[in-house]
PQR file with spaces between the fields and no chain letter, atoms N, CA, C, O and H, PARSE charges and radii, in Angstrom:
ATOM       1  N    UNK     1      82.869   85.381  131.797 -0.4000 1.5000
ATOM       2  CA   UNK     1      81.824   84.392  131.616 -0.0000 2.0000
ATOM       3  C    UNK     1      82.150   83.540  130.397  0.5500 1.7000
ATOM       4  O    UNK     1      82.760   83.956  129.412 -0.5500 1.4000
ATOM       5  N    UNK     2      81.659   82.247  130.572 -0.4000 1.5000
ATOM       6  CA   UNK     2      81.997   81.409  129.303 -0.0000 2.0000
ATOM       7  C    UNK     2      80.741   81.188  128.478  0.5500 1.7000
ATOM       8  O    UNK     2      79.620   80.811  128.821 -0.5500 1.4000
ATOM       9  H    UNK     2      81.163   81.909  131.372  0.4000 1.0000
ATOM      10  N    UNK     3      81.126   81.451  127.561 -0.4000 1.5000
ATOM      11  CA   UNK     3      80.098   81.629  125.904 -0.0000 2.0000
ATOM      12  C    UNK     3      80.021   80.174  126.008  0.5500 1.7000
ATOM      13  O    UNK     3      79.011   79.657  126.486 -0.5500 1.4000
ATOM      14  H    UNK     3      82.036   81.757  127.282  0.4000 1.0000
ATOM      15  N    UNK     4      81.088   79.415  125.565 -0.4000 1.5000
ATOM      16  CA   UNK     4      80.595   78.266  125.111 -0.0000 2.0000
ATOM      17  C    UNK     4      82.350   77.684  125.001  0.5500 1.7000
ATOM      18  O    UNK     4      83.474   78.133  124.779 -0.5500 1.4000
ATOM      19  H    UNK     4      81.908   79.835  125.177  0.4000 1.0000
ATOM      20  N    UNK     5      81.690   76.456  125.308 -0.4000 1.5000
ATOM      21  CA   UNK     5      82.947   75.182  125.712 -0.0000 2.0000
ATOM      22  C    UNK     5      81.957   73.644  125.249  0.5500 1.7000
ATOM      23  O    UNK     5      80.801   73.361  125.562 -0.5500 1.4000
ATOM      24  H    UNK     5      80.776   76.091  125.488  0.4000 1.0000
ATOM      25  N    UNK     6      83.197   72.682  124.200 -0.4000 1.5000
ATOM      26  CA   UNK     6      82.411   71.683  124.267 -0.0000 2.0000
ATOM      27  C    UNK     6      83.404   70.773  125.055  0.5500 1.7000
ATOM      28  O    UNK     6      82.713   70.116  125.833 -0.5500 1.4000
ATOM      29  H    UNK     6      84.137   72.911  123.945  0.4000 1.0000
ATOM      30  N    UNK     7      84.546   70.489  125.179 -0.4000 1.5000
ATOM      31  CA   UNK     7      84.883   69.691  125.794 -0.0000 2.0000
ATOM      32  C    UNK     7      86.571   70.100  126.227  0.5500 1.7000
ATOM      33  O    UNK     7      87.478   70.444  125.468 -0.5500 1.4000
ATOM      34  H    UNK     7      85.107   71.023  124.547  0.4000 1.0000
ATOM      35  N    UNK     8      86.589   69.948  127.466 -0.4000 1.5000
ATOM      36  CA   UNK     8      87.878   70.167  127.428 -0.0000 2.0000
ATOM      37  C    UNK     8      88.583   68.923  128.741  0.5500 1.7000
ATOM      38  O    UNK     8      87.858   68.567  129.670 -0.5500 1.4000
ATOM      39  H    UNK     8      85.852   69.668  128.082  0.4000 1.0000
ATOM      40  N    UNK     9      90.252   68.319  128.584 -0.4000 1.5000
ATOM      41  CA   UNK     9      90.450   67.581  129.550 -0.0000 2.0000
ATOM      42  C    UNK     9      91.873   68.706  130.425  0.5500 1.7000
ATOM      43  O    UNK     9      92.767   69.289  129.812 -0.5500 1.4000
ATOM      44  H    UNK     9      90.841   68.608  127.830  0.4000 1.0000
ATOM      45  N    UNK    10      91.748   68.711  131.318 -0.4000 1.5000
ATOM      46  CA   UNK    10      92.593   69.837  132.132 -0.0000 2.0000
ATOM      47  C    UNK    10      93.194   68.620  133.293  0.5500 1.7000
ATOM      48  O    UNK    10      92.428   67.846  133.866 -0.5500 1.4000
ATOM      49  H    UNK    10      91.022   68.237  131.816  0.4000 1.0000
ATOM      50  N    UNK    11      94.377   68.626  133.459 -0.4000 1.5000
ATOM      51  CA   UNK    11      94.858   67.716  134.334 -0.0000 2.0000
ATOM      52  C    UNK    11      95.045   68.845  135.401  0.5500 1.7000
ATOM      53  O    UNK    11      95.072   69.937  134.835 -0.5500 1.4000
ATOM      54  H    UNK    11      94.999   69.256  132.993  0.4000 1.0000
ATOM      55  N    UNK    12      95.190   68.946  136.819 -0.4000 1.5000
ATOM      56  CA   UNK    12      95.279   70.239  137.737 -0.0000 2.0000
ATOM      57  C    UNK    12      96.012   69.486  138.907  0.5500 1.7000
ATOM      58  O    UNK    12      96.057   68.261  139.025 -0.5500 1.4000
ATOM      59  H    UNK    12      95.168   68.059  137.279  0.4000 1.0000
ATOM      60  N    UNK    13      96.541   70.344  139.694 -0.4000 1.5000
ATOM      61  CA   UNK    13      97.173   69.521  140.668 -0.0000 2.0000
ATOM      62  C    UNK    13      96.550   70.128  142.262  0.5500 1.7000
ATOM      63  O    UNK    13      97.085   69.958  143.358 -0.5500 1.4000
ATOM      64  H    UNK    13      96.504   71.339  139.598  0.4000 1.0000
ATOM      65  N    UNK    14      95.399   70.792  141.992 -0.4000 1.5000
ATOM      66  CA   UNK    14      94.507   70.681  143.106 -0.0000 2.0000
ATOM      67  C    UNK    14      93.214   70.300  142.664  0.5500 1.7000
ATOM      68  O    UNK    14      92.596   71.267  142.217 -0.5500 1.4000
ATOM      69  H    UNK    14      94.965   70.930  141.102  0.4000 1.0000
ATOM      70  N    UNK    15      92.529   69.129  142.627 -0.4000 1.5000
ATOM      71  CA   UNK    15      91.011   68.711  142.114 -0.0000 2.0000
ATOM      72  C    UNK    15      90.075   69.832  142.634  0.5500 1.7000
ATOM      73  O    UNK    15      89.455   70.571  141.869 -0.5500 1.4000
ATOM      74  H    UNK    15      93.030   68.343  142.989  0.4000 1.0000
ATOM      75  N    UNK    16      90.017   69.904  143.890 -0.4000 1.5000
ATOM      76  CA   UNK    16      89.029   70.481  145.047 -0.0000 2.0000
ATOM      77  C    UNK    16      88.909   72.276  144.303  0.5500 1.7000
ATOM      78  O    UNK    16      87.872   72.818  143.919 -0.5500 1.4000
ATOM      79  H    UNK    16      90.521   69.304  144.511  0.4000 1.0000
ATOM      80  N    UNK    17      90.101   72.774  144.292 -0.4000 1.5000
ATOM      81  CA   UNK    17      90.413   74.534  144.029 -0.0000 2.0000
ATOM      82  C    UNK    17      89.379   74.415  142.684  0.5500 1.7000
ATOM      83  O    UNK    17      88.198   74.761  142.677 -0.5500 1.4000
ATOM      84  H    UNK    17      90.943   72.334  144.605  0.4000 1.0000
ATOM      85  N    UNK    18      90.027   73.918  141.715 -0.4000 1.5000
ATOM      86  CA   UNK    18      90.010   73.862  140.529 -0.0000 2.0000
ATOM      87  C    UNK    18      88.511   73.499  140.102  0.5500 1.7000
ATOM      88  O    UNK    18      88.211   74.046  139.041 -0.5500 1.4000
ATOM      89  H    UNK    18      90.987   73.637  141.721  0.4000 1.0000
ATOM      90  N    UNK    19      87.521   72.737  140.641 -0.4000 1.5000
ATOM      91  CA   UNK    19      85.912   72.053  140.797 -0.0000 2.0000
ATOM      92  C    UNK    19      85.412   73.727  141.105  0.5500 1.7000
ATOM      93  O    UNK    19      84.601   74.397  140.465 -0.5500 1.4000
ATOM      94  H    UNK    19      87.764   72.293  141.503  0.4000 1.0000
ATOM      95  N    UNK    20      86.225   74.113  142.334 -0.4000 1.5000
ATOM      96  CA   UNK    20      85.538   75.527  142.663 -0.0000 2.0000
ATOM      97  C    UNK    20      85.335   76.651  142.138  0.5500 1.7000
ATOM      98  O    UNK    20      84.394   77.411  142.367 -0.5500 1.4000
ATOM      99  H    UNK    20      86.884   73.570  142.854  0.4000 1.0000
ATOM     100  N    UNK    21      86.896   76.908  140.849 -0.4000 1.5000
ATOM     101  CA   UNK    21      86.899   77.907  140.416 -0.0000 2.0000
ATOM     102  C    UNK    21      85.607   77.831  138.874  0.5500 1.7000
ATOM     103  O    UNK    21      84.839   78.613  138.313 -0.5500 1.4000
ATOM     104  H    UNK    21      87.660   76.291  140.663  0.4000 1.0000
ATOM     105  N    UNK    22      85.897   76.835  138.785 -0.4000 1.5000
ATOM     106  CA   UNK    22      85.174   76.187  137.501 -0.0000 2.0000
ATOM     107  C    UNK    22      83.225   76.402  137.581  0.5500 1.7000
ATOM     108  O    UNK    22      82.434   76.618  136.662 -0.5500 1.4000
ATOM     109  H    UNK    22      86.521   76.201  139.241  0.4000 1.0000
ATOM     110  N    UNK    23      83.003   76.242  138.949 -0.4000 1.5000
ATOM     111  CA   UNK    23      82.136   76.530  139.459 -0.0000 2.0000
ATOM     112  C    UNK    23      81.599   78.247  139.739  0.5500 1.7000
ATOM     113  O    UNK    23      80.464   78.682  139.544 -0.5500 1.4000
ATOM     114  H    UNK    23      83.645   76.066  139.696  0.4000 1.0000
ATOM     115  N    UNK    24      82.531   78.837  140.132 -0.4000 1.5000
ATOM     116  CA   UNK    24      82.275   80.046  140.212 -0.0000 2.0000
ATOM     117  C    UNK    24      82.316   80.951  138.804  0.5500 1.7000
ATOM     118  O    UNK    24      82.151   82.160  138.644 -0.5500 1.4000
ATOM     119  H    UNK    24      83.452   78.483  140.290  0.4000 1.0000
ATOM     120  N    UNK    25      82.588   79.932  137.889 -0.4000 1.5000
ATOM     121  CA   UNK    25      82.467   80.466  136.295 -0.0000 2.0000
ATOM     122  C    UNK    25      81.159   80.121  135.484  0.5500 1.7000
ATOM     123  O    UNK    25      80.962   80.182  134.271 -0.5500 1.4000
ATOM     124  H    UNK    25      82.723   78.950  138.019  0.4000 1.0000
ATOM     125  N    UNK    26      80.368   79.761  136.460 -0.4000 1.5000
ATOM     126  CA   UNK    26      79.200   79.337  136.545 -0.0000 2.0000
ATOM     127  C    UNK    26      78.525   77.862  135.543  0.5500 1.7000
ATOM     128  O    UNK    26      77.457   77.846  134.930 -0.5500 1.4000
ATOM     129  H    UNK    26      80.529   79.712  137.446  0.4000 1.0000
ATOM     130  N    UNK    27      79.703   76.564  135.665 -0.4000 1.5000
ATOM     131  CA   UNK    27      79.518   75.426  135.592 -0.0000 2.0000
ATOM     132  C    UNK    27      79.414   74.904  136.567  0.5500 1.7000
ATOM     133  O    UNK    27      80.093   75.243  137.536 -0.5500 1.4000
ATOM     134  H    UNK    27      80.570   76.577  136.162  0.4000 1.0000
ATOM     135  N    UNK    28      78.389   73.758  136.623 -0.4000 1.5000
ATOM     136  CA   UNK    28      77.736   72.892  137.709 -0.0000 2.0000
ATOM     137  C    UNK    28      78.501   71.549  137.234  0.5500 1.7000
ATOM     138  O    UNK    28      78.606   71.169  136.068 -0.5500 1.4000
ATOM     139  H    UNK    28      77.837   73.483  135.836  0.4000 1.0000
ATOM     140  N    UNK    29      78.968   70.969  138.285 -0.4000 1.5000
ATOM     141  CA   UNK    29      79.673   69.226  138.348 -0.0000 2.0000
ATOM     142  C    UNK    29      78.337   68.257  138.346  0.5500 1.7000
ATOM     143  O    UNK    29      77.516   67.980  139.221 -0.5500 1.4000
ATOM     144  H    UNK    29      78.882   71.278  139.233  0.4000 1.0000
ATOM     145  N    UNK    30      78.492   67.869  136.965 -0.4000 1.5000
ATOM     146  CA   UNK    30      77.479   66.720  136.931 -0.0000 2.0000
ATOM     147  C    UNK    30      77.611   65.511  137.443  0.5500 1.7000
ATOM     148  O    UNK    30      76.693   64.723  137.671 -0.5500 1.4000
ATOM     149  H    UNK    30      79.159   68.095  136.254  0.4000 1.0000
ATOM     150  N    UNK    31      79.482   65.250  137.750 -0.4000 1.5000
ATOM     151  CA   UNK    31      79.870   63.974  137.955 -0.0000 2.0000
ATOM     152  C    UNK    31      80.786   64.369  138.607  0.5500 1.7000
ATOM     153  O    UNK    31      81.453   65.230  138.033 -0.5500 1.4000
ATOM     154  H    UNK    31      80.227   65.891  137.565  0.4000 1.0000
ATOM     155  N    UNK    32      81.329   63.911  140.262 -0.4000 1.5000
ATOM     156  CA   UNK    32      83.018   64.102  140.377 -0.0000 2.0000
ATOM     157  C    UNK    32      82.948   63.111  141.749  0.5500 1.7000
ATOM     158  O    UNK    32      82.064   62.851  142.566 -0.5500 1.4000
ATOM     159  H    UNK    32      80.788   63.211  140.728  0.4000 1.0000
ATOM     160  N    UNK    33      84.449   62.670  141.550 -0.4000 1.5000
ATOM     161  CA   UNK    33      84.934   61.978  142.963 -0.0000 2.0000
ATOM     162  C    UNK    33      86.226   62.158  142.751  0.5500 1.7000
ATOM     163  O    UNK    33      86.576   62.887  141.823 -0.5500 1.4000
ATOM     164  H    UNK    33      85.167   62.880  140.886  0.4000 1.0000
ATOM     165  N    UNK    34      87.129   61.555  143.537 -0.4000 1.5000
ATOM     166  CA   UNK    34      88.414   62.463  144.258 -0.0000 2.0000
ATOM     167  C    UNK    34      89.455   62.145  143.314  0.5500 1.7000
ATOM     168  O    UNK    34      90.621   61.851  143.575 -0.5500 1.4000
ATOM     169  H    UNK    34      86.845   60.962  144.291  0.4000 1.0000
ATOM     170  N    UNK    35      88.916   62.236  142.222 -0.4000 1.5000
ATOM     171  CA   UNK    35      90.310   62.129  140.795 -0.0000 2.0000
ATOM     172  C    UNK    35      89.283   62.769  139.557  0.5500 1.7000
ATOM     173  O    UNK    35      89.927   63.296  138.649 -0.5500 1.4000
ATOM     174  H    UNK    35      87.968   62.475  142.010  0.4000 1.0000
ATOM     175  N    UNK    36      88.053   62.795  139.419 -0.4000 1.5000
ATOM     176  CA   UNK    36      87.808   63.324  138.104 -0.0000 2.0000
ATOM     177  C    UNK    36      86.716   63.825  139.035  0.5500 1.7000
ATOM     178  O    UNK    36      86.352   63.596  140.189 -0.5500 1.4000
ATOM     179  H    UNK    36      87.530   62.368  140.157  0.4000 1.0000
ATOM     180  N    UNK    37      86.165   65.023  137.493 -0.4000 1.5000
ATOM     181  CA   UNK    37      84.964   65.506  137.653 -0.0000 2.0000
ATOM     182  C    UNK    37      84.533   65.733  136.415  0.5500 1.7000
ATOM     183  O    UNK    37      85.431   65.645  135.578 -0.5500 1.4000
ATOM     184  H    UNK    37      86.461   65.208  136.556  0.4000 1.0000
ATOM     185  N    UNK    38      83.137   66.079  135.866 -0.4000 1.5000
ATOM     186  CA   UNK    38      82.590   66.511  134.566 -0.0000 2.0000
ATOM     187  C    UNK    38      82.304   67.500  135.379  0.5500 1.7000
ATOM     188  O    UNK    38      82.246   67.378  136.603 -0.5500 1.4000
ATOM     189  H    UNK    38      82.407   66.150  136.546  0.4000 1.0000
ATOM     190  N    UNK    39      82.041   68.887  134.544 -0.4000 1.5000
ATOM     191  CA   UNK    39      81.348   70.299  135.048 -0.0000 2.0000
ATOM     192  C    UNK    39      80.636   70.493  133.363  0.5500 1.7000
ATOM     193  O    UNK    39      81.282   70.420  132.317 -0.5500 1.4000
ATOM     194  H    UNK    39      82.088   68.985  133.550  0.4000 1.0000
ATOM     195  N    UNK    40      79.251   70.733  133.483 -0.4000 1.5000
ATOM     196  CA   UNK    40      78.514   71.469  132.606 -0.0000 2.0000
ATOM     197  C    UNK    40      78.152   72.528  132.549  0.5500 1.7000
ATOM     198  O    UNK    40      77.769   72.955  133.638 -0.5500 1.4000
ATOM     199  H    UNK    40      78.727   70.792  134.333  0.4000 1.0000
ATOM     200  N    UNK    41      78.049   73.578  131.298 -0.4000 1.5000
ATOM     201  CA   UNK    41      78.018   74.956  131.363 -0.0000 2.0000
ATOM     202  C    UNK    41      76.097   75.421  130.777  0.5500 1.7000
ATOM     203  O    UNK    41      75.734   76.596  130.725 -0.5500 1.4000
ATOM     204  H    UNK    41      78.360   73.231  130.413  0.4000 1.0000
C-alpha cells in the first residue's frame, strides 16, 4: 500500500497495464487519455 506520493512522472511502454496496476494500488485516474494519465492517492 502507498503511504504517500506527491508527484511522480513514469514514462511506461504499456499506458493501459500500467493505469491498472496503479489502480489496484488503490489510486483513482483523475485525468487520462491514450498518452497521459494523472492517478490520485
Amino acid at each position: 500500500m502507498i503511504k504517500g506520493l506527491y508527484e511522480a512522472h513514469l514514462p511506461v511502454s504499456n499506458h493501459s497495464n500500467s493505469i491498472d496496476f496503479y489502480k489496484k494500488l488503490g489510486l483513482e485516474a483523475a485525468y487520462q487519455n491514450e498518452k497521459l494519465a494523472f492517478l490520485l492517492g
